[in-house]
SEKE-382081 format. One record per residue: residue number from 0; x, y, z of N, C-alpha, C in turn. Coordinates in pm, 1 decimal. Layout:
site seq:NUM | n_px:X | n_py:Y | n_pz:Z | ca_px:X | ca_py:Y | ca_pz:Z | c_px:X | c_py:Y | c_pz:Z
...
END
This chain:
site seq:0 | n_px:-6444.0 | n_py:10897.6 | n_pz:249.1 | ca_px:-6348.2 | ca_py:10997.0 | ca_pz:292.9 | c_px:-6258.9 | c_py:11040.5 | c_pz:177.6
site seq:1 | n_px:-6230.0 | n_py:10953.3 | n_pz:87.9 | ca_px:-6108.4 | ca_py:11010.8 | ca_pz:-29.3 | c_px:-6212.4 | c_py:11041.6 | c_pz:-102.5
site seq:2 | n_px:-6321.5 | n_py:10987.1 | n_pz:-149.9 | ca_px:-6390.7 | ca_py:11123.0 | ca_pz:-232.1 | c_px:-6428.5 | c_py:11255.8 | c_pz:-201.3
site seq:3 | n_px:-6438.6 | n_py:11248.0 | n_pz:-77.2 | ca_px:-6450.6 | ca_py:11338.9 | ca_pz:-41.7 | c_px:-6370.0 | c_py:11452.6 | c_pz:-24.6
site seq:4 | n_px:-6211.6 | n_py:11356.2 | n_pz:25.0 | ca_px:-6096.3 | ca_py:11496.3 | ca_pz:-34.1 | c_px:-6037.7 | c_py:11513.6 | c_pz:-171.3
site seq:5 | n_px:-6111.1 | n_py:11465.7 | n_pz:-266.9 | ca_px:-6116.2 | ca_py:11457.6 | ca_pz:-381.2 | c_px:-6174.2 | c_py:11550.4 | c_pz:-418.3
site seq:6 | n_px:-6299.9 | n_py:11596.1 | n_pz:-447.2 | ca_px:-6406.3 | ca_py:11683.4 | ca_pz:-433.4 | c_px:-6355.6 | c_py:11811.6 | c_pz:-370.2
site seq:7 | n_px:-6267.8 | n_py:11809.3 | n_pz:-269.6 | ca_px:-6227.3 | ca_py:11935.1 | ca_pz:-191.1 | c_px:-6119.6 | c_py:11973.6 | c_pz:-271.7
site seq:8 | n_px:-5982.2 | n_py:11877.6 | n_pz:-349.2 | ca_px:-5870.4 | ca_py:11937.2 | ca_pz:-468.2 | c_px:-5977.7 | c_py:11981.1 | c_pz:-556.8
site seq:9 | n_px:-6098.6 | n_py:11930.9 | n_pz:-644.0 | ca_px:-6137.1 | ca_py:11964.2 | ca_pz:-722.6 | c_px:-6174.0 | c_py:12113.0 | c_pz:-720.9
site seq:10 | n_px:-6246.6 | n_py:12124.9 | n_pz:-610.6 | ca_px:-6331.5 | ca_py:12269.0 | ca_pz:-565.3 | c_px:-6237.9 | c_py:12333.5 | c_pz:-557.1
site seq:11 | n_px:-6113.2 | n_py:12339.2 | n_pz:-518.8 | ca_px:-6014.3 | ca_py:12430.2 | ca_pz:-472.3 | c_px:-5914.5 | c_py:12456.3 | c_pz:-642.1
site seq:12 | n_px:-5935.4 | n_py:12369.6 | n_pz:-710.4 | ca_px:-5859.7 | ca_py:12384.7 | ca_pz:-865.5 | c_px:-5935.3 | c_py:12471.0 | c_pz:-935.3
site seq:13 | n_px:-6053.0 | n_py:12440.7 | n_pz:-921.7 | ca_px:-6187.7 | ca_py:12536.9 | ca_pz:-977.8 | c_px:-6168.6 | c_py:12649.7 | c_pz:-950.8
site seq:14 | n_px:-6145.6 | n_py:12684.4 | n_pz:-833.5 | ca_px:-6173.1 | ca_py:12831.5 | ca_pz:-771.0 | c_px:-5985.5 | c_py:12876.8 | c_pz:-834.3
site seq:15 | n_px:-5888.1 | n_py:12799.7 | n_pz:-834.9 | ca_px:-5732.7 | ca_py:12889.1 | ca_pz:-851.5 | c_px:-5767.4 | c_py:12891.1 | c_pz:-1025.6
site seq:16 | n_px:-5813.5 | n_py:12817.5 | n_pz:-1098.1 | ca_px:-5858.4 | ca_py:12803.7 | ca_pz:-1249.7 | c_px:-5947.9 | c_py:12919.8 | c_pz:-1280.4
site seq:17 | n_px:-6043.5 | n_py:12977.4 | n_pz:-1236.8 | ca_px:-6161.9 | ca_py:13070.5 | ca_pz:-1233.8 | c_px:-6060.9 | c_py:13161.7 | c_pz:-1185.6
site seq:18 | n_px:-6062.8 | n_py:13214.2 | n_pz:-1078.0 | ca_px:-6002.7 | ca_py:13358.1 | ca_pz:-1040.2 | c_px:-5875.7 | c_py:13345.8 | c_pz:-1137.5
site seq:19 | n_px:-5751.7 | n_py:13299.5 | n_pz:-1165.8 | ca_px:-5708.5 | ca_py:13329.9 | ca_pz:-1264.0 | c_px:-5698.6 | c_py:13340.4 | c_pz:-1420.1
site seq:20 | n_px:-5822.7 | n_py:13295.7 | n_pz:-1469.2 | ca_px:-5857.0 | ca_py:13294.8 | ca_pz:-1636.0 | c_px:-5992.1 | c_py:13424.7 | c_pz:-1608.3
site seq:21 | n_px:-6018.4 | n_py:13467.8 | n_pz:-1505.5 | ca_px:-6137.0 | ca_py:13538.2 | ca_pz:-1458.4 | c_px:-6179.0 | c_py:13612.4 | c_pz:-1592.6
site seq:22 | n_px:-6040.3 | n_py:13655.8 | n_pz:-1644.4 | ca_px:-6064.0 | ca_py:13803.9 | ca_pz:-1689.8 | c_px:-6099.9 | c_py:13769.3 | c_pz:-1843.3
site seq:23 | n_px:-6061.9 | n_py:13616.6 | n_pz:-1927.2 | ca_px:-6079.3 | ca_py:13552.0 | ca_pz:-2020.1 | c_px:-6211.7 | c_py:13490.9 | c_pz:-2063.6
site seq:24 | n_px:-6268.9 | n_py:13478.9 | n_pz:-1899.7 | ca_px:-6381.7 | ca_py:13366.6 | ca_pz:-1882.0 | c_px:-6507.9 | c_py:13527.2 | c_pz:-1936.6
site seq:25 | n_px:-6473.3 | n_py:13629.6 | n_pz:-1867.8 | ca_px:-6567.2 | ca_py:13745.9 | ca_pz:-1953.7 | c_px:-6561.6 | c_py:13761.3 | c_pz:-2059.3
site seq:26 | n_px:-6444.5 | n_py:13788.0 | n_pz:-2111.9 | ca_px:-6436.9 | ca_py:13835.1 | ca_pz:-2203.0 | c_px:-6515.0 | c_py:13730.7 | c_pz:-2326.8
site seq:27 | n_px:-6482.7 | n_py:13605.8 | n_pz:-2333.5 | ca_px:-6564.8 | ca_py:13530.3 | ca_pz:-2379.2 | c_px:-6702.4 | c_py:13525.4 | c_pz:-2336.4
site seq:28 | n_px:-6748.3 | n_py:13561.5 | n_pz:-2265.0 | ca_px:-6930.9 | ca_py:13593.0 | ca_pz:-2225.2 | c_px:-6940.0 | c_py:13698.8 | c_pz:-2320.5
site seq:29 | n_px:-6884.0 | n_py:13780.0 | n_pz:-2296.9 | ca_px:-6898.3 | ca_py:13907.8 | ca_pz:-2362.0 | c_px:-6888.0 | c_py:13905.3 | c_pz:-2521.7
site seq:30 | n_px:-6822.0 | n_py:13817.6 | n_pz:-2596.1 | ca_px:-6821.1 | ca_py:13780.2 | ca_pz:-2713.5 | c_px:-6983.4 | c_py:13764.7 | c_pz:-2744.9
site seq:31 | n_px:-7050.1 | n_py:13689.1 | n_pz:-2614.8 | ca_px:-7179.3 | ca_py:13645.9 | ca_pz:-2679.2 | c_px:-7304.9 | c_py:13772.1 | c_pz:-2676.7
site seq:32 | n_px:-7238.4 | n_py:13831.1 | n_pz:-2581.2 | ca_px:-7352.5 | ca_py:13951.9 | ca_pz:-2554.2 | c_px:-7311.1 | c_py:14044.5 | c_pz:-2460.0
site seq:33 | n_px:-7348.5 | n_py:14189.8 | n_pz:-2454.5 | ca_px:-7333.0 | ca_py:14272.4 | ca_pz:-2355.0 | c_px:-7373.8 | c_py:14223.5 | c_pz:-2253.8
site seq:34 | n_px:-7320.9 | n_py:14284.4 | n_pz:-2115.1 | ca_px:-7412.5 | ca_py:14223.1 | ca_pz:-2028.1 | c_px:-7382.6 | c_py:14350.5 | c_pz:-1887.2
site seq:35 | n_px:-7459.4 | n_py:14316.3 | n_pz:-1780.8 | ca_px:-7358.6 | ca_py:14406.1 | ca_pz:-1681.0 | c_px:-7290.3 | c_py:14337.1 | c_pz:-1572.2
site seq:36 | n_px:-7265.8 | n_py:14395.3 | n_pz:-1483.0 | ca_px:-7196.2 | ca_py:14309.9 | ca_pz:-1387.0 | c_px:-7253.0 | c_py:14150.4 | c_pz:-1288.8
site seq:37 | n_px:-7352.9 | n_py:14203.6 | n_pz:-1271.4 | ca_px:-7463.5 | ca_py:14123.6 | ca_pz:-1215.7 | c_px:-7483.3 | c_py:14006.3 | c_pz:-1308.8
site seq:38 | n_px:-7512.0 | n_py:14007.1 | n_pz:-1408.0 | ca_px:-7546.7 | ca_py:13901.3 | ca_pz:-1506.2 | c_px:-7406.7 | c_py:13804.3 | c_pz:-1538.4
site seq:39 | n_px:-7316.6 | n_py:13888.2 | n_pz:-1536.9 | ca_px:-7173.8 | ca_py:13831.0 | ca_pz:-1547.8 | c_px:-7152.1 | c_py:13681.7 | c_pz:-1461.7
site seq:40 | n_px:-7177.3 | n_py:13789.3 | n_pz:-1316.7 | ca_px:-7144.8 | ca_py:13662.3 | ca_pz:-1159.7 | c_px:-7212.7 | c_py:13579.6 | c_pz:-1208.8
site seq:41 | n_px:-7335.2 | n_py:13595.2 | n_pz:-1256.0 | ca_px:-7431.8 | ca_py:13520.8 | ca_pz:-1216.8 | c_px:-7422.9 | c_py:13376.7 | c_pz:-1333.0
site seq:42 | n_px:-7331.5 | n_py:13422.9 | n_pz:-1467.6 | ca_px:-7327.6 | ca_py:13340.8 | ca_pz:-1564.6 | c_px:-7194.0 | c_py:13268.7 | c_pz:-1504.0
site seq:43 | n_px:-7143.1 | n_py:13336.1 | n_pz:-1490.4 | ca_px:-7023.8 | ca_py:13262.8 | ca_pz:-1365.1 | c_px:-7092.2 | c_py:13159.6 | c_pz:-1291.7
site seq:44 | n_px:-7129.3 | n_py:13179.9 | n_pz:-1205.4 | ca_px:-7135.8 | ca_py:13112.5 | ca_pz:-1117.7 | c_px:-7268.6 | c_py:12958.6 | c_pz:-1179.8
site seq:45 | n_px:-7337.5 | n_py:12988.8 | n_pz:-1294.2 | ca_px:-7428.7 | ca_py:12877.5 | ca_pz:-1374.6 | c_px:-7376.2 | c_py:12800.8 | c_pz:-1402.8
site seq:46 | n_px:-7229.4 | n_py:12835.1 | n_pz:-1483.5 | ca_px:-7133.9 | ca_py:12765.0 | ca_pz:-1618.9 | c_px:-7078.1 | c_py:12707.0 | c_pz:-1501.9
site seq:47 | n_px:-6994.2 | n_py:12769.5 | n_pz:-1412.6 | ca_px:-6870.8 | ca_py:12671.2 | ca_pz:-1354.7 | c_px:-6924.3 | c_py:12648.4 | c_pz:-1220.0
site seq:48 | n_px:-7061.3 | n_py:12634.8 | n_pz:-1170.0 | ca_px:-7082.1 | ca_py:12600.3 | ca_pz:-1059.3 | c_px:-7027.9 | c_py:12651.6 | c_pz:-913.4
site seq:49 | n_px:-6978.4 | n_py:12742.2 | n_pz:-904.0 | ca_px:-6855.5 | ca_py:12825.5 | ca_pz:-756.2 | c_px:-6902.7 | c_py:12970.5 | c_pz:-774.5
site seq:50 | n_px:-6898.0 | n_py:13004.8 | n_pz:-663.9 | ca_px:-6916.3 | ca_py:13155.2 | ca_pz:-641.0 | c_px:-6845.3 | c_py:13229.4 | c_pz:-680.9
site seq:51 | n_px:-6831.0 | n_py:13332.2 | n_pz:-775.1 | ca_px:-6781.2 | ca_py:13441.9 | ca_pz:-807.4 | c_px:-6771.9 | c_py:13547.5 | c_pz:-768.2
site seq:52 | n_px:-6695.7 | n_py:13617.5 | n_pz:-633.0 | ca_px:-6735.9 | ca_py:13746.0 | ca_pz:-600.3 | c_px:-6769.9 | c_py:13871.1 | c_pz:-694.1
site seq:53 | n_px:-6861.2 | n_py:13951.3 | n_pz:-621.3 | ca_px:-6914.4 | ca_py:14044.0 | ca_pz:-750.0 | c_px:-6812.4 | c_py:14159.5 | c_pz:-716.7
site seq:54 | n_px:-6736.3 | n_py:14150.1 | n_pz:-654.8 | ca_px:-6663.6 | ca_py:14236.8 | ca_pz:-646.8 | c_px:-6535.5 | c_py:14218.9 | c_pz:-743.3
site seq:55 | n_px:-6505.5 | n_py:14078.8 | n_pz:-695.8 | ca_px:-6397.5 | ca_py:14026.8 | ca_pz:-822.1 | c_px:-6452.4 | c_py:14057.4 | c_pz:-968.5
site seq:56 | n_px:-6565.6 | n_py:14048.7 | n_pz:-993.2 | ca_px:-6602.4 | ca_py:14044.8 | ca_pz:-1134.9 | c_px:-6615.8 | c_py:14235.7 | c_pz:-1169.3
site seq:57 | n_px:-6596.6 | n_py:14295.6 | n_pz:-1040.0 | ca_px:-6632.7 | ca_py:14466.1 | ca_pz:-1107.6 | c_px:-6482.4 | c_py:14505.0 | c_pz:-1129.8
site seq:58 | n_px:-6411.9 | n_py:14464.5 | n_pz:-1047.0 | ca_px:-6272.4 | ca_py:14486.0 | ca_pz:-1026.6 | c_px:-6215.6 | c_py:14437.5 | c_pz:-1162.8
site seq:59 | n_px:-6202.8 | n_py:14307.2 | n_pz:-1178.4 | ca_px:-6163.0 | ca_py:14291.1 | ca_pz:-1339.2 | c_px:-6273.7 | c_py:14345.4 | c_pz:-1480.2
site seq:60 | n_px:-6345.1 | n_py:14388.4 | n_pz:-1453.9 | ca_px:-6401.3 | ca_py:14473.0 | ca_pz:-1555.8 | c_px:-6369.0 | c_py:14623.0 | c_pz:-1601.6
site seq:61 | n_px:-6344.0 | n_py:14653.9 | n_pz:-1488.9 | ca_px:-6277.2 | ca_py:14798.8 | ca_pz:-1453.1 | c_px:-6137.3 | c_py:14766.0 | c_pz:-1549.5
site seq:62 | n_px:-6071.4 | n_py:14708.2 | n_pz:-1512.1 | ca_px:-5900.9 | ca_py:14654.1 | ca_pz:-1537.7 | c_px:-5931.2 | c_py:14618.8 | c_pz:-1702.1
site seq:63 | n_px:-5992.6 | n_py:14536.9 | n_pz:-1765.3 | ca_px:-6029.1 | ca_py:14545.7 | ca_pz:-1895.9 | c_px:-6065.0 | c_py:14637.8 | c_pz:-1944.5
site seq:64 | n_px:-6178.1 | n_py:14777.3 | n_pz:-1942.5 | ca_px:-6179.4 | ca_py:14881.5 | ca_pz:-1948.4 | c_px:-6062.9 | c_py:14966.9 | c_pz:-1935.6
site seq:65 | n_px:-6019.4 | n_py:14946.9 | n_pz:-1873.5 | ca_px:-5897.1 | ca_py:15018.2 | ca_pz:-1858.1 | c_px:-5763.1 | c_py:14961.8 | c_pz:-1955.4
site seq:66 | n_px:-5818.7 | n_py:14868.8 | n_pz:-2003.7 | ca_px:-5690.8 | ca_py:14810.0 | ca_pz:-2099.5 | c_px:-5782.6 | c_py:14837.3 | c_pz:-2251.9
site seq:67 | n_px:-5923.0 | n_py:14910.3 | n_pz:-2260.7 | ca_px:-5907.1 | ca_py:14864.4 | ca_pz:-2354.7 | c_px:-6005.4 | c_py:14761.8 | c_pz:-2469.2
site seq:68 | n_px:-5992.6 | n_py:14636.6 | n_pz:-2345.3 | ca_px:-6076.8 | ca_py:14535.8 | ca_pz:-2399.7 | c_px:-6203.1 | c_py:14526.9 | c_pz:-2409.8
site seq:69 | n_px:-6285.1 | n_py:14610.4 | n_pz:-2299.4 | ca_px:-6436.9 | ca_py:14664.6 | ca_pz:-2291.2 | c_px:-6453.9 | c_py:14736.0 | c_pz:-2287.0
site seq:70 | n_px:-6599.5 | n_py:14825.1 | n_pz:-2309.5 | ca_px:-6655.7 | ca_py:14973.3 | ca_pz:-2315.4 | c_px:-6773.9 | c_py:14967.1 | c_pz:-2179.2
site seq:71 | n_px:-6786.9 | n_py:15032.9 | n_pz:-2180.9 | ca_px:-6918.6 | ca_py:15038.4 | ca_pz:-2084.5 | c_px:-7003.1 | c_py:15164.7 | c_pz:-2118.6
site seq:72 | n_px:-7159.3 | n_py:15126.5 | n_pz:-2128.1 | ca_px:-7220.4 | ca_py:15258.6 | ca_pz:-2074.0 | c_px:-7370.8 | c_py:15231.1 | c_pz:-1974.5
site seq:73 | n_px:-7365.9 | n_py:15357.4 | n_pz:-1922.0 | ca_px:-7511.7 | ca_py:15345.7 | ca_pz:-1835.5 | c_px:-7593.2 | c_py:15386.5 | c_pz:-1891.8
site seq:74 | n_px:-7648.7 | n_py:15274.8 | n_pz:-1855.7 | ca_px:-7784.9 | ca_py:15300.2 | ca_pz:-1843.7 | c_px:-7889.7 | c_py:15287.9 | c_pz:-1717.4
site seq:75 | n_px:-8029.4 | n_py:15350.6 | n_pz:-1697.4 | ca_px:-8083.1 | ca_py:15411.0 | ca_pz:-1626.5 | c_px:-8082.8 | c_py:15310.0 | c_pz:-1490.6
site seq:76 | n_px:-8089.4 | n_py:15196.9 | n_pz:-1524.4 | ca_px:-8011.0 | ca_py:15103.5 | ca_pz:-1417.7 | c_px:-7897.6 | c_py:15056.9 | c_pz:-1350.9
site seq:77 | n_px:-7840.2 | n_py:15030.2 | n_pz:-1494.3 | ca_px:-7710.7 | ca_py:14946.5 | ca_pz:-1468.5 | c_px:-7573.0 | c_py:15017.4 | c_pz:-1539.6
site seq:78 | n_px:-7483.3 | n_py:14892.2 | n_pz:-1555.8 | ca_px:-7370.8 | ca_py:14979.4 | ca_pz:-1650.4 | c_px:-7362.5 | c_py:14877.1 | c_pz:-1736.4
site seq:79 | n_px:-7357.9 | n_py:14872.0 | n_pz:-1842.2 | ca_px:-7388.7 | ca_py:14730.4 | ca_pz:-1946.6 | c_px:-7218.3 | c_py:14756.4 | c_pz:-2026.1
site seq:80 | n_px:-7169.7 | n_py:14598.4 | n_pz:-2001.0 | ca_px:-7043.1 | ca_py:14570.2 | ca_pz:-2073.5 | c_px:-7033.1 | c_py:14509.8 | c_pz:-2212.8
site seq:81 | n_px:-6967.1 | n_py:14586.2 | n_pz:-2289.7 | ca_px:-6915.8 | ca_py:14492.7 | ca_pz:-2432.3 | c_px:-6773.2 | c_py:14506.0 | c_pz:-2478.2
site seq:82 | n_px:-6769.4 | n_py:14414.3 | n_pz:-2575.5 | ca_px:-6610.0 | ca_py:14408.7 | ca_pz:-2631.7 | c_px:-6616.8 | c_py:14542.7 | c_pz:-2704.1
site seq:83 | n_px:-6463.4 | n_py:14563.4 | n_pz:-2694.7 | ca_px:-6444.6 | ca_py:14639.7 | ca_pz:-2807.3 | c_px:-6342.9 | c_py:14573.4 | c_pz:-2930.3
site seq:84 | n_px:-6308.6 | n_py:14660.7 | n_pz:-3040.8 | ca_px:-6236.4 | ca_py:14583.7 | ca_pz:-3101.8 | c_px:-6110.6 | c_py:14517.8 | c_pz:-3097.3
site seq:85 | n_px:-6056.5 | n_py:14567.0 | n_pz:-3003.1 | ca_px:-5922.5 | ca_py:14492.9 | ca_pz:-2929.8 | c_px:-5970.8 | c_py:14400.0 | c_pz:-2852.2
site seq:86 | n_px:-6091.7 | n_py:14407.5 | n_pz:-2753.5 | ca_px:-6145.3 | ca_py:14307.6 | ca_pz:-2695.8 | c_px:-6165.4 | c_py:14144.9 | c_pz:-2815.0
site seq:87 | n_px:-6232.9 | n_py:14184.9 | n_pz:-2885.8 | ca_px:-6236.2 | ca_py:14091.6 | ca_pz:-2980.5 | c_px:-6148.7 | c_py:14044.4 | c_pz:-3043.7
site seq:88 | n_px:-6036.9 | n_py:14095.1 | n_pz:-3061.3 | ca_px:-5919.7 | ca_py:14051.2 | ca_pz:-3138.0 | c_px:-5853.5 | c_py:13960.3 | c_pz:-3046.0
site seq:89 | n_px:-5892.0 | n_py:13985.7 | n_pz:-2880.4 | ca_px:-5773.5 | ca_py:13932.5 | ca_pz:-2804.4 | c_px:-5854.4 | c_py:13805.3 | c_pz:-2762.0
site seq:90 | n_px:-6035.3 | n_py:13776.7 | n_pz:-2800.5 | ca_px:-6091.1 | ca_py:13632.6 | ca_pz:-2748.0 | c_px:-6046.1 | c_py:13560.7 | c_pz:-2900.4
site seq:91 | n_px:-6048.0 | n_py:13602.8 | n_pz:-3020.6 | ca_px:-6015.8 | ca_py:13544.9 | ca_pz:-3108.4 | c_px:-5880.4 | c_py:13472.7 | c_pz:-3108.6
site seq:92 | n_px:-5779.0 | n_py:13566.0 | n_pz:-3060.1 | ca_px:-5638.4 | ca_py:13535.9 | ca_pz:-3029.4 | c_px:-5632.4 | c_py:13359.7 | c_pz:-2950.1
site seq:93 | n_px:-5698.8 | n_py:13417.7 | n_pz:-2826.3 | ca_px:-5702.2 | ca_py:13346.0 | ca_pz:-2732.4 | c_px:-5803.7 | c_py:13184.8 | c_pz:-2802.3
site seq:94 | n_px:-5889.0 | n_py:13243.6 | n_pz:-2879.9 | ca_px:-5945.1 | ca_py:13090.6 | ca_pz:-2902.4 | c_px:-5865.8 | c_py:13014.8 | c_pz:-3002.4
site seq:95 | n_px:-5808.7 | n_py:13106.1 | n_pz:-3118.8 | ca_px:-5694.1 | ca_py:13076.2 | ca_pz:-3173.2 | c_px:-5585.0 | c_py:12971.2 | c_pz:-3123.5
site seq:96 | n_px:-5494.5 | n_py:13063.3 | n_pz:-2982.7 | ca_px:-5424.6 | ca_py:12948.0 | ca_pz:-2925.6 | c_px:-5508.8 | c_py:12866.9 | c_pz:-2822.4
site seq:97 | n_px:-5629.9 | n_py:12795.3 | n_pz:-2836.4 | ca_px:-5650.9 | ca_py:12664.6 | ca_pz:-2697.6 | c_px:-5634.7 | c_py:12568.3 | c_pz:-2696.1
site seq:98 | n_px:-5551.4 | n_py:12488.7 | n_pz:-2841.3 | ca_px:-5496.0 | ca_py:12393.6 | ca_pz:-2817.2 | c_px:-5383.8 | c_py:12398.2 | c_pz:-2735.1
site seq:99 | n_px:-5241.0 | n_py:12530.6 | n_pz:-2754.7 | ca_px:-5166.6 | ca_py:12563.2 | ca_pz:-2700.3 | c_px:-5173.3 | c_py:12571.1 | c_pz:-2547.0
site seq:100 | n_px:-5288.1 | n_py:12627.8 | n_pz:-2551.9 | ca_px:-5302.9 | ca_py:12677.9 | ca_pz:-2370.2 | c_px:-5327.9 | c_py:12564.3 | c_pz:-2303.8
site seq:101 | n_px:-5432.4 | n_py:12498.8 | n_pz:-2340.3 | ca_px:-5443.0 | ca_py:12319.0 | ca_pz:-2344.5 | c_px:-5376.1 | c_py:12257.5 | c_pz:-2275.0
site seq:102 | n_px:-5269.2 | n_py:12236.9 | n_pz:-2401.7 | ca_px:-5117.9 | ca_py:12193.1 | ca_pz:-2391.5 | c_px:-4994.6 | c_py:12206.1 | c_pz:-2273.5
site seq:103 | n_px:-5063.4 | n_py:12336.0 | n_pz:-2279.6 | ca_px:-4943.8 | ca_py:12407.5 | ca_pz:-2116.0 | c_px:-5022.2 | c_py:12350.7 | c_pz:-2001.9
site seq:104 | n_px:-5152.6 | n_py:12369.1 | n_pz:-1982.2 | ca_px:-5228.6 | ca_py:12311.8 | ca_pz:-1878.8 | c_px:-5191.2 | c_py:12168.5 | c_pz:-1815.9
site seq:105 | n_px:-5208.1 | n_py:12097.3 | n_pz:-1975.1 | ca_px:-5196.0 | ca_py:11950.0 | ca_pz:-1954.8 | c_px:-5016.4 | c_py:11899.7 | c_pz:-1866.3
site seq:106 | n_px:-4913.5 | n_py:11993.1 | n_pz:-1960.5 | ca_px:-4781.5 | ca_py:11998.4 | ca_pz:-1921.2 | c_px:-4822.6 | c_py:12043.5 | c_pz:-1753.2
site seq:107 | n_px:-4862.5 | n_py:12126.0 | n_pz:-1727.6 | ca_px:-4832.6 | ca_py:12176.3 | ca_pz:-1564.6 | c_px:-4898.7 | c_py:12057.3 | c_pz:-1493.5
site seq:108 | n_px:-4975.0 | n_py:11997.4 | n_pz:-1530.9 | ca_px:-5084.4 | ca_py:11862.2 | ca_pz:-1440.2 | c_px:-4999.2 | c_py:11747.3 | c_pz:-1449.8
site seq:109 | n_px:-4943.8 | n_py:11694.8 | n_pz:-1573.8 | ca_px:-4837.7 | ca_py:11604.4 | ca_pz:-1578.3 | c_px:-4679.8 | c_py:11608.9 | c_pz:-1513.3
site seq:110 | n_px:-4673.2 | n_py:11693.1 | n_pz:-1502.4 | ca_px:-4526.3 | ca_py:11725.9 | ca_pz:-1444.9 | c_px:-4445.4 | c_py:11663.6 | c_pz:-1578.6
END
């Protein structure tokens, strides 16, 4: 029974950890390769094991585009995503500070 509600904080940290780094967790995919939306969820959902709505993942793609951080174009299928150069400046940034971010993480879990 306590592993089991163990397993249920875990799943539920996963999912508030994921939907809020959502937009970080692409952008770093995207470092490695274009991709489109579909391939996104789907690397989502490989790496961290939890469902990713594909709606959540078009919605923050849109919102990065719109900031900036990605380009998009279609093609005869799909709409294929990449960084742009602010995109890249801001996963570099970001890998830059992860000891920092780390750090804050670890501070918010410790009290």
């Amino acid at each position: 029974m306590i592993k089991l509600e163990s397993e249920e904080i875990l799943n539920q940290m996963n999912q508030r950890i994921t939907k809020g780094f959502l937009d970080v967790m692409i952008l770093l995919e995207l470092r490695k390769e274009a991709m489109n939306g579909h391939d996104i969820t789907a690397r989502m959902r490989n790496k961290f094991q939890m469902t990713v709505e594909p709606e959540s993942v078009n919605s923050t793609l849109n919102l990065l585009e719109k900031n900036e951080l990605v380009k998009s174009r279609q093609t005869q299928e799909k709409r294929i995503y990449a960084l742009t150069e602010k995109g890249e400046e801001t996963v570099k940034a970001v890998l830059d500070l992860r000891d920092r971010i780390l750090g804050l993480v670890l501070n918010i879990l410790t009290g």
